[in-house]
The first five atom37 places (N, CA, C, CB, O) and aatype in JSON, in Angstrom:
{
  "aatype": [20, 20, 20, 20, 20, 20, 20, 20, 20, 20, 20, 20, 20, 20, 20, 20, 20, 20, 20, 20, 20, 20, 20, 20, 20, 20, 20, 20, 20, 20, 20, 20, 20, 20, 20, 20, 20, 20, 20, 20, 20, 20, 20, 20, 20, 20, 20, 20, 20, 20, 20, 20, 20, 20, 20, 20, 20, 20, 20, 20, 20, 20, 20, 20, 20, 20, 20, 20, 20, 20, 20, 20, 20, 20, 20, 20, 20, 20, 20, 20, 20, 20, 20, 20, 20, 20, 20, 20, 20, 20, 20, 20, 20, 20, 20, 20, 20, 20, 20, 20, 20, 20, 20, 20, 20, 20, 20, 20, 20, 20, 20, 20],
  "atom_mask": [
    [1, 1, 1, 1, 1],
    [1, 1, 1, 1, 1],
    [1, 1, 1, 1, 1],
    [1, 1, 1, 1, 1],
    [1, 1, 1, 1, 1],
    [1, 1, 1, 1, 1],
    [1, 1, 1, 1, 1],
    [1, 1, 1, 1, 1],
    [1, 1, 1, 1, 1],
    [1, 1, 1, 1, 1],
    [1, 1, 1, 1, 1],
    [1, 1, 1, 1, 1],
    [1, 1, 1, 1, 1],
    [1, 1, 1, 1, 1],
    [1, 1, 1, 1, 1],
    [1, 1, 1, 1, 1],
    [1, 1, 1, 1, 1],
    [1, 1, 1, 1, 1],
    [1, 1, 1, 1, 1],
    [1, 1, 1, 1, 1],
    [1, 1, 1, 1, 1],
    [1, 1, 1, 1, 1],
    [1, 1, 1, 1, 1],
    [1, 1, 1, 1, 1],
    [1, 1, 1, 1, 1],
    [1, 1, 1, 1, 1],
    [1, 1, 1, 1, 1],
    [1, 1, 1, 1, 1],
    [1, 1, 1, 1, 1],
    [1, 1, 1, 1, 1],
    [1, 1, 1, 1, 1],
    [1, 1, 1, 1, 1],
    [1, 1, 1, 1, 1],
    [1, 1, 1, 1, 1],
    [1, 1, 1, 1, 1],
    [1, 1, 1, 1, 1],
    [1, 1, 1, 1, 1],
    [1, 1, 1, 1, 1],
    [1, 1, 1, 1, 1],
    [1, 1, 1, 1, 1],
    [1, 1, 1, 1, 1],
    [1, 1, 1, 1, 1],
    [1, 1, 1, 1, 1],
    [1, 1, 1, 1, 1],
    [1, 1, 1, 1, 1],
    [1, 1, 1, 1, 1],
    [1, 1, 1, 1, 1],
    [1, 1, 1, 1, 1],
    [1, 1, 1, 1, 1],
    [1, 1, 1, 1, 1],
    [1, 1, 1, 1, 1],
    [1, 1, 1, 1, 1],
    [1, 1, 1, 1, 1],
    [1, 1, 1, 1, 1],
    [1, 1, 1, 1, 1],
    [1, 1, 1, 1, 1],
    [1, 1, 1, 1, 1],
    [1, 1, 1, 1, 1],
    [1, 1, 1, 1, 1],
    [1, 1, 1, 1, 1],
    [1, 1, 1, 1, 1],
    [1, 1, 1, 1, 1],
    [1, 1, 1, 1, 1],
    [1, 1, 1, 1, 1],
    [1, 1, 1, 1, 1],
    [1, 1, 1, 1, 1],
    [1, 1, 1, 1, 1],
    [1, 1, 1, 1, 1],
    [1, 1, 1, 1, 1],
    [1, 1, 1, 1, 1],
    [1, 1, 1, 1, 1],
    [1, 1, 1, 1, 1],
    [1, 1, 1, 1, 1],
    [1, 1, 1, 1, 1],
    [1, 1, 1, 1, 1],
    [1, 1, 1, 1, 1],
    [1, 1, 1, 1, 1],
    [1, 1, 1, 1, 1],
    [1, 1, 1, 1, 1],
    [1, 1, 1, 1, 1],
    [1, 1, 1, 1, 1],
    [1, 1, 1, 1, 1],
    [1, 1, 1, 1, 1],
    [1, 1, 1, 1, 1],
    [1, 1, 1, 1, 1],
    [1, 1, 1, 1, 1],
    [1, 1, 1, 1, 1],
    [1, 1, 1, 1, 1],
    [1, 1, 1, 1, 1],
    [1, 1, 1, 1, 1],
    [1, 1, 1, 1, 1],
    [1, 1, 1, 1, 1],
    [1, 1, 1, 1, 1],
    [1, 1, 1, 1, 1],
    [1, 1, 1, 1, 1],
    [1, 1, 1, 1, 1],
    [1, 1, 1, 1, 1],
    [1, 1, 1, 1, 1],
    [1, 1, 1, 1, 1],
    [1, 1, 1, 1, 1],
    [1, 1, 1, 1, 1],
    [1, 1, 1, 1, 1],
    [1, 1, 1, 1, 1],
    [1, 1, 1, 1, 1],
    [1, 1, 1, 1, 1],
    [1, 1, 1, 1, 1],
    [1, 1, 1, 1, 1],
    [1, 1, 1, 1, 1],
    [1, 1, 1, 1, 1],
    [1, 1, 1, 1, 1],
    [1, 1, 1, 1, 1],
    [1, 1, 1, 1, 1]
  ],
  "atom_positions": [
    [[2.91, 5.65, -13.32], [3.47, 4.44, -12.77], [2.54, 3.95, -11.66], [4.92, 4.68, -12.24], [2.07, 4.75, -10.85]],
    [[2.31, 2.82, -11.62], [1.8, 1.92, -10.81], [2.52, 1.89, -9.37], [1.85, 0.67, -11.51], [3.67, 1.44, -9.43]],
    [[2.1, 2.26, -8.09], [2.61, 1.83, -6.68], [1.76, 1.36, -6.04], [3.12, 2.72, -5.87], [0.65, 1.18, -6.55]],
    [[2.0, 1.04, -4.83], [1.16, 0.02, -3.92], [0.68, 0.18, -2.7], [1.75, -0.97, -3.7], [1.46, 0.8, -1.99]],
    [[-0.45, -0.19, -2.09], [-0.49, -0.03, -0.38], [-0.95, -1.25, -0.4], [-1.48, 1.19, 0.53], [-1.72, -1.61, -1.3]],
    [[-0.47, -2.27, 0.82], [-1.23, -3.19, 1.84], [-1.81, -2.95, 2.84], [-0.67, -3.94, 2.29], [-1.5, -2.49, 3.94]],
    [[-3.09, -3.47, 2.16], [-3.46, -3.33, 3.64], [-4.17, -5.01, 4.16], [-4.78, -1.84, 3.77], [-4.42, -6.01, 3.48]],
    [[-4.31, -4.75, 5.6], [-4.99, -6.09, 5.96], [-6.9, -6.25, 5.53], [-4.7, -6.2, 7.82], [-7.61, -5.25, 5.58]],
    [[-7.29, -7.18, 5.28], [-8.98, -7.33, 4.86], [-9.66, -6.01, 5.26], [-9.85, -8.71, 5.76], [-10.23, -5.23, 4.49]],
    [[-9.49, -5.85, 6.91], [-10.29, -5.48, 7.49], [-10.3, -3.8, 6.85], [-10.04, -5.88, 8.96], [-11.33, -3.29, 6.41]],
    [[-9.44, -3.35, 6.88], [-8.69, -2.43, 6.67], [-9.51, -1.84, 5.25], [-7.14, -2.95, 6.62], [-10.12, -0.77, 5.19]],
    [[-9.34, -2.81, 4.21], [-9.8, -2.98, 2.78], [-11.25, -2.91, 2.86], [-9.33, -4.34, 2.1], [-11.72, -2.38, 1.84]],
    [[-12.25, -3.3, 3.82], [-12.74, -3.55, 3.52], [-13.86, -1.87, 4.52], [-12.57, -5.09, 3.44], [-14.91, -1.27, 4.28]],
    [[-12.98, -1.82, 5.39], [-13.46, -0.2, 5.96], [-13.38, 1.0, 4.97], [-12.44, 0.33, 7.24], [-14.11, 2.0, 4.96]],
    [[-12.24, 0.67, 4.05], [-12.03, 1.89, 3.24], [-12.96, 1.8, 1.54], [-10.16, 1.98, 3.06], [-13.17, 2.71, 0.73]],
    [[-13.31, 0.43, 1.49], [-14.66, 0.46, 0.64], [-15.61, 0.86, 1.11], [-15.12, -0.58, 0.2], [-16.13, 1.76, 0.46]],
    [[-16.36, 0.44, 2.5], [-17.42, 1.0, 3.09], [-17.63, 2.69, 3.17], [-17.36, 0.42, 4.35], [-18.63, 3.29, 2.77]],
    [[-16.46, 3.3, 3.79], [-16.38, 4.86, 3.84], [-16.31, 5.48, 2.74], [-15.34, 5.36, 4.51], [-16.94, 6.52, 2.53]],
    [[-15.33, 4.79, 1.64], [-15.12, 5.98, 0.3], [-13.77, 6.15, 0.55], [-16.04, 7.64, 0.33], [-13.07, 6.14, -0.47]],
    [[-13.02, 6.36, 1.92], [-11.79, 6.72, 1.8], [-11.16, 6.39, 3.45], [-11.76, 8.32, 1.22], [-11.85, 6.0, 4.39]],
    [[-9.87, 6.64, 3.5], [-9.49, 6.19, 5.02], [-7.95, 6.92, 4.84], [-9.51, 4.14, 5.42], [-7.37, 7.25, 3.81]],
    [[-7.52, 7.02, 6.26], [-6.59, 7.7, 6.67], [-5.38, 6.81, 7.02], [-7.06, 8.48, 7.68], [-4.4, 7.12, 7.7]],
    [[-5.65, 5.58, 6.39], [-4.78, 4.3, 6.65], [-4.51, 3.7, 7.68], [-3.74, 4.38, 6.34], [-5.09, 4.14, 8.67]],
    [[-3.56, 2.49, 7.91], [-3.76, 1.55, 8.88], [-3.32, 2.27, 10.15], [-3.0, 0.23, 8.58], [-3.2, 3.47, 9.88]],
    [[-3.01, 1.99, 11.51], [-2.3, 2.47, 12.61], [-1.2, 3.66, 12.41], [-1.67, 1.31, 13.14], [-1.19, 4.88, 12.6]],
    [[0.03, 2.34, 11.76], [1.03, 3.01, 11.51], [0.91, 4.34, 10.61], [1.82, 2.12, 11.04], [1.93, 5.04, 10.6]],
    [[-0.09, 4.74, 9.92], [-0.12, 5.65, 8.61], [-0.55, 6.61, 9.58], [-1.17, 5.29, 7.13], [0.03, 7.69, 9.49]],
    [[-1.79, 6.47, 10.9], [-2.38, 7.38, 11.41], [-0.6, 8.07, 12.35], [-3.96, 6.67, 12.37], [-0.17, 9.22, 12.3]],
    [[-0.27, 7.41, 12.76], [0.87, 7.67, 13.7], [1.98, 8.84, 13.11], [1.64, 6.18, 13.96], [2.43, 9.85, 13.63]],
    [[2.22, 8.14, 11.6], [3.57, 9.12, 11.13], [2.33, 10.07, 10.22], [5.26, 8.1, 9.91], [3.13, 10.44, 9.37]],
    [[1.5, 10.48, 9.94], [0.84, 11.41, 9.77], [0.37, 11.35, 8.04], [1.65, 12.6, 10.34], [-0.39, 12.22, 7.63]],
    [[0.82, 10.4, 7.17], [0.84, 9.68, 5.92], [0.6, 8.69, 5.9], [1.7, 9.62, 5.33], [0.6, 7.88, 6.83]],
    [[0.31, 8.54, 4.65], [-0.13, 7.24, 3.91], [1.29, 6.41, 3.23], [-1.3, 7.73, 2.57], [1.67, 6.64, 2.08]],
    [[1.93, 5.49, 4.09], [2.87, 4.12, 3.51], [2.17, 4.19, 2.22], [2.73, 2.36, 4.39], [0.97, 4.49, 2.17]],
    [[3.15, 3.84, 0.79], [2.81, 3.2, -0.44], [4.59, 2.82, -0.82], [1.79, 4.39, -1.67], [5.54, 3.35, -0.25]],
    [[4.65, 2.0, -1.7], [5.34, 1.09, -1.89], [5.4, 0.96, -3.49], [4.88, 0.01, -1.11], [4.59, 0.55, -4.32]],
    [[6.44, 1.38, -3.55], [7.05, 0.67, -5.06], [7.17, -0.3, -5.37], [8.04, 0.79, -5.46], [7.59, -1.16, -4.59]],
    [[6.73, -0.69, -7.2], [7.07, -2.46, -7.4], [8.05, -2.8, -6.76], [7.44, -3.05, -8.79], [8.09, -3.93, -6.27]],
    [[8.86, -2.09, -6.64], [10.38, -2.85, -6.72], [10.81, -2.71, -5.02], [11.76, -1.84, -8.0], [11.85, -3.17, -4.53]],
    [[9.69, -1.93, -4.23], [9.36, -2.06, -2.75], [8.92, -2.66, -1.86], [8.97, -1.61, -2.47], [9.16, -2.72, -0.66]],
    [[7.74, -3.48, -3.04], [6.8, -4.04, -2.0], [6.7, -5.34, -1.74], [5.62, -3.73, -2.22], [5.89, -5.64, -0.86]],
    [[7.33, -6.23, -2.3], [7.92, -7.59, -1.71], [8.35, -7.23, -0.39], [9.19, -8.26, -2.55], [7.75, -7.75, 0.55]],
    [[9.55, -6.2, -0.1], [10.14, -6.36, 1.21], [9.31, -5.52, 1.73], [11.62, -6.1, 1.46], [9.35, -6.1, 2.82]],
    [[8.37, -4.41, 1.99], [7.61, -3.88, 2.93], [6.2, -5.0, 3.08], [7.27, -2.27, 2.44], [5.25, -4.72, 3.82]],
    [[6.28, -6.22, 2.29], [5.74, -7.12, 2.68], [6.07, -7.84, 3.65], [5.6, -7.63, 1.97], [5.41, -7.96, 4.68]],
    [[7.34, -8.5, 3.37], [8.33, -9.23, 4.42], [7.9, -8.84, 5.8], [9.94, -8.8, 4.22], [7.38, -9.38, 6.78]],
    [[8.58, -7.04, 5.24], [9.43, -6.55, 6.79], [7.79, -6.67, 7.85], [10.38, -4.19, 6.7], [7.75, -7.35, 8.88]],
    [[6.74, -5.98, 7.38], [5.49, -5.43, 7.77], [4.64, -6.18, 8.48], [4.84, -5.05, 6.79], [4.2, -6.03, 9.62]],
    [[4.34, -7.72, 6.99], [3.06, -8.25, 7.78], [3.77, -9.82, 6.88], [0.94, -7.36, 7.31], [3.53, -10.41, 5.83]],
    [[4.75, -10.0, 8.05], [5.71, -11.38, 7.52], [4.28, -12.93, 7.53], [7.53, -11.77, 9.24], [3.85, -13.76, 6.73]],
    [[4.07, -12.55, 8.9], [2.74, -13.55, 9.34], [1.45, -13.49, 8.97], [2.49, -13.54, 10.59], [0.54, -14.2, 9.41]],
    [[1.34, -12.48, 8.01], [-0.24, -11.92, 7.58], [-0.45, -12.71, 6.32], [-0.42, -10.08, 7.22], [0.23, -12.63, 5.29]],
    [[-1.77, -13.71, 6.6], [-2.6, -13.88, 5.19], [-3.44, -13.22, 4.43], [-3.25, -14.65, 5.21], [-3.43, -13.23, 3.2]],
    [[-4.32, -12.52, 5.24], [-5.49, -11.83, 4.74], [-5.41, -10.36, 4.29], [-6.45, -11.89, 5.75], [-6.18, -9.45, 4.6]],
    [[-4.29, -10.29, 3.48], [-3.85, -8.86, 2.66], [-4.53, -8.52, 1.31], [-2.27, -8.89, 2.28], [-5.04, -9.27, 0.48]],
    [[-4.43, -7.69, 1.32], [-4.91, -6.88, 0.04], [-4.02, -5.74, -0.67], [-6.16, -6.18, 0.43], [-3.71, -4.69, -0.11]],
    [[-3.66, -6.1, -2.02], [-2.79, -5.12, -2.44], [-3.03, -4.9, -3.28], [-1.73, -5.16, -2.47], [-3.05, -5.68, -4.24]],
    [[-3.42, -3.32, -3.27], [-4.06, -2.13, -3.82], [-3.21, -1.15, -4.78], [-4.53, -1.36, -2.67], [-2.46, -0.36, -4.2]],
    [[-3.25, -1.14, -6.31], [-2.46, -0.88, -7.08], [-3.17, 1.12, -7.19], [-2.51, -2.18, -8.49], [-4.36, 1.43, -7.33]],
    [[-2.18, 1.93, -7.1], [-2.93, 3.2, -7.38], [-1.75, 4.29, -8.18], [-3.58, 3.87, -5.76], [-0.59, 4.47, -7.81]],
    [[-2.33, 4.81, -9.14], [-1.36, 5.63, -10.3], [-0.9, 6.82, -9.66], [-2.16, 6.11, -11.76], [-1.66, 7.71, -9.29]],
    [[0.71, 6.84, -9.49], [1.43, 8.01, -8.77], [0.68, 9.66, -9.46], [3.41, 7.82, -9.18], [0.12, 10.61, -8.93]],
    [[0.98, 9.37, -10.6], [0.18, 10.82, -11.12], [-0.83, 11.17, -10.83], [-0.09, 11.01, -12.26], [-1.09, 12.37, -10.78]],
    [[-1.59, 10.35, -10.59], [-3.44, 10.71, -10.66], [-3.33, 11.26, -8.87], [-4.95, 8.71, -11.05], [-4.16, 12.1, -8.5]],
    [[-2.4, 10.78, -7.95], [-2.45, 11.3, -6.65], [-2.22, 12.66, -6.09], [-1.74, 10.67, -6.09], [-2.67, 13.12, -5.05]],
    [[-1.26, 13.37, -7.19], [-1.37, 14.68, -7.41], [-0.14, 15.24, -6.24], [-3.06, 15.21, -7.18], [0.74, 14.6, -5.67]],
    [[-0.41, 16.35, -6.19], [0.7, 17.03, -4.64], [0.95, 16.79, -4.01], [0.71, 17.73, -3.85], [2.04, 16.92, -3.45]],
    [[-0.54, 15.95, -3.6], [-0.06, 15.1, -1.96], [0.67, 14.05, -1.87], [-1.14, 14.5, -1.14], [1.02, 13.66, -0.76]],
    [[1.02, 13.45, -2.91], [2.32, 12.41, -2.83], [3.16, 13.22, -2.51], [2.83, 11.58, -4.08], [3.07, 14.43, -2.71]],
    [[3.86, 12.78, -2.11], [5.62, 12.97, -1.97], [6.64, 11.65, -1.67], [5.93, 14.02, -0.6], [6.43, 10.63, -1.01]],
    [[7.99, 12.16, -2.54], [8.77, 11.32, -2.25], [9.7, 11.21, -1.25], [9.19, 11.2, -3.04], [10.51, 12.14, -1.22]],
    [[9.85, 10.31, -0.38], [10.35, 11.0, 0.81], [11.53, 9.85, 0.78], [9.22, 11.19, 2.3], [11.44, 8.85, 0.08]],
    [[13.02, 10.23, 1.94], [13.81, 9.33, 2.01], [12.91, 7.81, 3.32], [15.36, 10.28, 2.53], [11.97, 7.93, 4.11]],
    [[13.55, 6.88, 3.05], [12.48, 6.08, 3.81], [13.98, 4.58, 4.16], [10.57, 5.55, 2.41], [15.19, 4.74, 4.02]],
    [[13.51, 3.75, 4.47], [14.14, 2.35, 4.56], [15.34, 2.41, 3.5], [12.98, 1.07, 4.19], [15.25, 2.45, 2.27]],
    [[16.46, 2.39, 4.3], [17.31, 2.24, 3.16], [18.36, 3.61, 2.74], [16.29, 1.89, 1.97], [19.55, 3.58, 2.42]],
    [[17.51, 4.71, 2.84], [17.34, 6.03, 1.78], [17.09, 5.91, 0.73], [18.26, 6.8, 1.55], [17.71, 6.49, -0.16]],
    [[15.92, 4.96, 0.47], [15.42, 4.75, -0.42], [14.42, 5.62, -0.72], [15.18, 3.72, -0.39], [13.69, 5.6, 0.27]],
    [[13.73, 6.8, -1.96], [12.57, 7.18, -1.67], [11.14, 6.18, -2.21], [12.63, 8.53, -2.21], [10.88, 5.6, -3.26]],
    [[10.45, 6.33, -0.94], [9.29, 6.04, -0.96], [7.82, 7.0, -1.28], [9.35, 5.54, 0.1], [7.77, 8.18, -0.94]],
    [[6.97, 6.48, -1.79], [6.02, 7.66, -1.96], [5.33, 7.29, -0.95], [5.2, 7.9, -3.28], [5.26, 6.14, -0.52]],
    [[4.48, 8.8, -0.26], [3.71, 8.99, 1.02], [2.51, 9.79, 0.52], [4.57, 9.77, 2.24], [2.66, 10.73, -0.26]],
    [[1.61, 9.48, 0.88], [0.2, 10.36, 0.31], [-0.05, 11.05, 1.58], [-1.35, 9.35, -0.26], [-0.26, 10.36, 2.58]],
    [[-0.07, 12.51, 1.67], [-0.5, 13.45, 2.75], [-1.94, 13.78, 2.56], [0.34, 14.77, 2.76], [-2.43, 14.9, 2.65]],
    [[-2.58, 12.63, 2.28], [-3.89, 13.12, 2.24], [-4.73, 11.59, 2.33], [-4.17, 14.14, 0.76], [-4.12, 10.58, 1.97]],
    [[-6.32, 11.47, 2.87], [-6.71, 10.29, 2.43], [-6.69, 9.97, 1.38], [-7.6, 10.03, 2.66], [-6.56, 10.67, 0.38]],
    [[-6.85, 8.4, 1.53], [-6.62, 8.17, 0.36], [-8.22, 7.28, 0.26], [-5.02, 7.41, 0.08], [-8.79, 6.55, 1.06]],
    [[-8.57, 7.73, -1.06], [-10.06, 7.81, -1.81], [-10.13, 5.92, -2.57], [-10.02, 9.5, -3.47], [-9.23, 5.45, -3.27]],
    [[-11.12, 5.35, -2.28], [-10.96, 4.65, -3.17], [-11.63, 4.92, -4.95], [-11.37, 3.6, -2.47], [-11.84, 4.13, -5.87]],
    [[-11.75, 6.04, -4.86], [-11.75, 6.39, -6.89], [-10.27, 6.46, -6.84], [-12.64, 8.29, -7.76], [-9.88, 7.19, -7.75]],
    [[-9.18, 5.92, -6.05], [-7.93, 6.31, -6.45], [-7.17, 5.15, -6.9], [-7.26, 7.0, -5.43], [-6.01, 5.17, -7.32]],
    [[-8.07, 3.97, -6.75], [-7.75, 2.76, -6.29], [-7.69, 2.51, -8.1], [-8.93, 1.86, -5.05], [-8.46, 3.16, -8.81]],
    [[-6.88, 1.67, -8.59], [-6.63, 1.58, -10.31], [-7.5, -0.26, -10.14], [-4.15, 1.68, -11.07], [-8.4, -0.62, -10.9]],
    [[-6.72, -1.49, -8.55], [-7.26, -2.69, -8.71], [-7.1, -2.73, -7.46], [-6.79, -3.73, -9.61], [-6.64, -1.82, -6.78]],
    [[-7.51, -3.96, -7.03], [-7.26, -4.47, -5.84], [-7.08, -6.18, -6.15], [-8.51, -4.0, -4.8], [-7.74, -6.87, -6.92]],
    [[-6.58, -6.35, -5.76], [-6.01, -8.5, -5.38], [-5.66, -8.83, -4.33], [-4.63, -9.27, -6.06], [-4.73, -8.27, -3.75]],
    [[-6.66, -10.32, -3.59], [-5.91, -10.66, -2.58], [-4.21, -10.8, -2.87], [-6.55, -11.9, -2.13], [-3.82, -10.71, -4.03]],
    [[-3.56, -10.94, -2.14], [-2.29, -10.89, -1.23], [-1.78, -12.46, -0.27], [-2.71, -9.56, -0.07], [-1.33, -12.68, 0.86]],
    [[-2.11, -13.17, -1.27], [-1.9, -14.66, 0.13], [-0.8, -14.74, 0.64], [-2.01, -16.3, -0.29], [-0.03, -13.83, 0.31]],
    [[-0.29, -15.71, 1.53], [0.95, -15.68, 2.0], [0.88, -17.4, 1.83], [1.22, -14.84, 3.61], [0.0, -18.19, 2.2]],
    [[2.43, -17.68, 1.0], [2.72, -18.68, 0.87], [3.59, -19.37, 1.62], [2.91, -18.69, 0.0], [3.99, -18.88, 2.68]],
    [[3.96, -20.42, 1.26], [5.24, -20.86, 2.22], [6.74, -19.98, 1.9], [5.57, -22.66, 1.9], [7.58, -19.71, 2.75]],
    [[6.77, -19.75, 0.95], [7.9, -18.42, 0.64], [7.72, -17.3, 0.53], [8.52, -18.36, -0.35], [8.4, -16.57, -0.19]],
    [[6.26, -16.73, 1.61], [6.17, -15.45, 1.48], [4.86, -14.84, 0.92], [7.2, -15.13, 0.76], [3.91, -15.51, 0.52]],
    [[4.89, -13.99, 0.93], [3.8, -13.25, -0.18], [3.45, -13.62, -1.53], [4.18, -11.98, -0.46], [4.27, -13.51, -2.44]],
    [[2.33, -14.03, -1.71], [2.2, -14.14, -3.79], [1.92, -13.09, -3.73], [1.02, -15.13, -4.9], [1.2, -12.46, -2.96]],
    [[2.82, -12.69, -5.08], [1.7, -11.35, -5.97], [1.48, -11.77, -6.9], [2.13, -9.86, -6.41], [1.94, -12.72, -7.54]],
    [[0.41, -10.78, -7.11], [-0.21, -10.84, -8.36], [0.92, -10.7, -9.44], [-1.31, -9.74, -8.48], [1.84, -9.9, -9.24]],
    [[0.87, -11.64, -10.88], [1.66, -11.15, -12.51], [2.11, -10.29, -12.4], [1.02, -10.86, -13.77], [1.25, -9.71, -11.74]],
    [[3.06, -9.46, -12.54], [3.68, -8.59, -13.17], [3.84, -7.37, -12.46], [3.15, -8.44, -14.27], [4.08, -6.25, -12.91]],
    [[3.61, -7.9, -10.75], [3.87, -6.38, -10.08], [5.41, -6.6, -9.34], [2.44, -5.89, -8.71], [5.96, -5.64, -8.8]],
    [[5.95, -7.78, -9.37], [7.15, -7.72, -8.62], [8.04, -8.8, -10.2], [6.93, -8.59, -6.54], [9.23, -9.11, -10.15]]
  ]
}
């Protein structure tokens, strides 16, 4: 299955340069990597980066992430998956800008 991370340009564009990154602020803080389910990531769009244009959302296959995912209770008690490990971009399946419209976030076809 297909899940998600946003991140902002800059962000996207450090973790192409390195090979891999330990994620944005918030990811360094709670000690994981935020990722987001289709059916998540409209509202961890909302809630996150309501005012943000310059996003990038990064599609990556739960299986191929291996152990270090986990599903954890999160927003809601909803589970969310968390990667306890960097995250690589060979992990990365696509990437698409992320614009922000007047109603919000576009996504890309067929992820929400």
């Amino acid at each position: 299955m297909l899940i998600y991370k946003i991140f902002r340009r800059p962000e996207w564009e450090a973790l192409r340069d390195a090979g891999e990154t330990a994620g944005a602020p918030v990811d360094l803080a709670d000690g994981y990597i935020h990722i987001s389910t289709a059916a998540q990531v409209a509202e961890t769009a909302a809630k996150h980066f309501a005012d943000e244009s310059d996003l990038v959302l990064v599609a990556l296959d739960d299986a191929a992430l291996g152990p270090d995912l986990r599903w954890e209770p999160s927003r809601g008690g909803a589970l969310f998956p968390h990667l306890y490990r960097p995250l690589r971009i060979g992990d990365v399946v696509w990437d698409k800008s992320l614009p922000l419209g007047a109603a919000g976030h576009i996504f890309p076809e067929g992820v929400i």
